[in-house]
C-alpha positions in Angstrom: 12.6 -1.2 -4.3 9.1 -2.7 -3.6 9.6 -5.2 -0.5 6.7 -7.8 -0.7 8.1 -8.9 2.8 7.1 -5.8 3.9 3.9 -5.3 2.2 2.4 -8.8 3.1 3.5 -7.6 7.2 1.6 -4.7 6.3 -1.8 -6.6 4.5 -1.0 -8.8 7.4 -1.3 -6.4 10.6 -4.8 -4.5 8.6 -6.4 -7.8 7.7 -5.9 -9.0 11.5 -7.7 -6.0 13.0 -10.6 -6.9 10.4 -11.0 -10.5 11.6 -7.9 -12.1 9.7 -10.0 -12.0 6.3 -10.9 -8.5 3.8 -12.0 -8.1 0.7 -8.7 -7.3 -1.1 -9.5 -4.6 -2.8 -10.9 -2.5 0.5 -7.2 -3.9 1.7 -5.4 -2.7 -1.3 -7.1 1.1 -0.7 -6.4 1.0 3.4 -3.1 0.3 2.3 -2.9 3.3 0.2 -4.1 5.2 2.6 -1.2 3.7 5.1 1.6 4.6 2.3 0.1 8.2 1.3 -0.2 9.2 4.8 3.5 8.0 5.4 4.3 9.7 2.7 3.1 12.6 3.8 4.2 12.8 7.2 7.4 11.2 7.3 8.5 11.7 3.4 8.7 8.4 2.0 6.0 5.4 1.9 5.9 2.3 3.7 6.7 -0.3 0.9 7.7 1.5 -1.8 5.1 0.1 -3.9 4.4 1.3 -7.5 1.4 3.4 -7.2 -1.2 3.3 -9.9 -4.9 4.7 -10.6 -7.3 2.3 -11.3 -11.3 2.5 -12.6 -11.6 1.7 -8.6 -9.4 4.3 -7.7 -5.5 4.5 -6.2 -3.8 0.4 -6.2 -0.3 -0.4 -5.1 0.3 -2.4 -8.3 3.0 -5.0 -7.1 1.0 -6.1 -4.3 -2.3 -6.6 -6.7 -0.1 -8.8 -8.5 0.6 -10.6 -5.0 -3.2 -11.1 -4.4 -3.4 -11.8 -7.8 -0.8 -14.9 -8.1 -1.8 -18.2 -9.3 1.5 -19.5 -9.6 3.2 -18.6 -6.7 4.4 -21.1 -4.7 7.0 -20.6 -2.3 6.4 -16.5 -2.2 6.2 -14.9 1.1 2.9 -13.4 0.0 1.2 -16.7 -0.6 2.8 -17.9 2.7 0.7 -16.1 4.9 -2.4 -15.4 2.5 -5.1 -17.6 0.9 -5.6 -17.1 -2.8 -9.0 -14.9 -3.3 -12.4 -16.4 -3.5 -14.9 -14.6 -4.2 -12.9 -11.2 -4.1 -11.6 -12.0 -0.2 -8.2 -12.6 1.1 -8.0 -14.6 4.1 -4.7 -14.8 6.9 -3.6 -17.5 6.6 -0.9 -17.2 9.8 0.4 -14.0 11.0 4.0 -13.3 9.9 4.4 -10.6 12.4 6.1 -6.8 11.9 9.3 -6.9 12.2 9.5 -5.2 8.8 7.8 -1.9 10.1 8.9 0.9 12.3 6.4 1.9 15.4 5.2 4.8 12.8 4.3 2.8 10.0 2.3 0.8 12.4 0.8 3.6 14.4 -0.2 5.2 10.3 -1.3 1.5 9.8 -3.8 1.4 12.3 -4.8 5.0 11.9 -5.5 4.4 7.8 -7.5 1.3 9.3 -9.9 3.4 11.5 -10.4 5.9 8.6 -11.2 3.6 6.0 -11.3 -0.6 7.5 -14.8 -0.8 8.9 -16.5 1.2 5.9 -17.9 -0.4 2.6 -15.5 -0.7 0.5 -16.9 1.1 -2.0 -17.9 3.5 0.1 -14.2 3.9 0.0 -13.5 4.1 -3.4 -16.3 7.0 -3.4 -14.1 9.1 -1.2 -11.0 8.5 -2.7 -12.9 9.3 -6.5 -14.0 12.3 -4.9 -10.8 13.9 -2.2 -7.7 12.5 -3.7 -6.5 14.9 -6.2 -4.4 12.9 -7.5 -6.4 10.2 -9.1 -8.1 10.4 -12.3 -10.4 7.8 -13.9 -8.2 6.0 -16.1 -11.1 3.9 -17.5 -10.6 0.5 -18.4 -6.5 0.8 -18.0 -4.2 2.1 -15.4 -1.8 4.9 -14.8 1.2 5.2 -12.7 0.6 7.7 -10.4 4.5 8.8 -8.8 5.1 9.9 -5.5 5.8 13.6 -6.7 2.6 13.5 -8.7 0.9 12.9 -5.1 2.4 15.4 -3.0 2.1 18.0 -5.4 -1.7 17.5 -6.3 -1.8 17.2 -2.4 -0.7 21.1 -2.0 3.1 20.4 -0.9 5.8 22.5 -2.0 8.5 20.9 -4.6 11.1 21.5 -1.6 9.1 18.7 -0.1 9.2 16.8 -3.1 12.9 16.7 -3.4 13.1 15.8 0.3 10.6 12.9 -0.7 13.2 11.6 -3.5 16.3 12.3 -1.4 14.7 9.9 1.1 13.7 7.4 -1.3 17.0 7.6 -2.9 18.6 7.0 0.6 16.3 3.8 1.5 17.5 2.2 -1.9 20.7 2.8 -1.0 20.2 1.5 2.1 18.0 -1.7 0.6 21.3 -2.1 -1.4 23.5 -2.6 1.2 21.8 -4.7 2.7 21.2 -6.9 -0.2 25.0 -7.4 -0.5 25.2 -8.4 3.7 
């Protein structure tokens, strides 16, 4: 149900309050931060990206593979983003939020004054050492599922089930709107 619409409006609005260019993988960890935080407020995640642990800590995999695109012409990522050079992503044009609710903004620019003005790495130190549920895969990756989160996170499996309900709803609901 990943929406890359959604996800490059997202990348979009964080890499415009850092000066319309990031290092993308200090982008890729704000906007885990943004998702989690979603997640955990409102019980379901912003883009519905697969989640995944990384040596570097927690990556939303289908937008790495955005970023990481050679090939990609005519994609809505690669519309709006330059291809990285030396491990930077710049905006190319801004293609707007329409895609995203006031919240997902408002937990968009909150994620951003936790983690967008700090070294990156920085970063990936407190995510190795407060998110619970990442582990050092090494030289691979894991998935990492949204029920793996919130209960490393201390919430109860009643909240999990709300979690997939609501998930379960939006594809539904993504569903529907695919056949409009």
């Amino acid at each position: 149900m990943f929406s890359e619409k959604k996800s490059t409006q997202l990348a979009a609005h964080i890499v415009k309050m850092k000066g319309d260019s990031m290092k993308f993988m200090h982008l890729l960890k704000v906007m885990y931060e943004a998702d989690r935080e979603m997640l955990f407020q409102y019980g379901a995640p912003i883009t519905y990206d697969t989640w995944c642990a990384m040596h570097n800590g927690p990556v939303l995999s289908h937008t790495y593979d955005c970023i990481k695109r050679t090939d990609a012409n005519g994609s809505y990522w690669n519309l709006y983003f330059s291809k990285p050079e030396n491990h930077k992503i710049k905006l190319l044009n801004y293609p707007g939020n329409n895609e995203l609710s006031d919240a997902e903004i408002e937990i968009a620019e909150a994620s951003f004054r936790k983690f967008g003005e700090q070294d990156q790495f920085d970063v990936i130190a407190y995510m190795h050492d407060t998110f619970p549920e990442w582990s050092d895969p090494g030289k691979s990756s894991v998935k990492m599922s949204y029920e793996h989160v919130l209960l490393t996170n201390g919430f109860s499996q009643d909240d999990v089930d709300q979690a997939k309900e609501n998930v379960e709803i939006q594809e539904i609901m993504e569903g529907l709107a695919s056949l409009a």
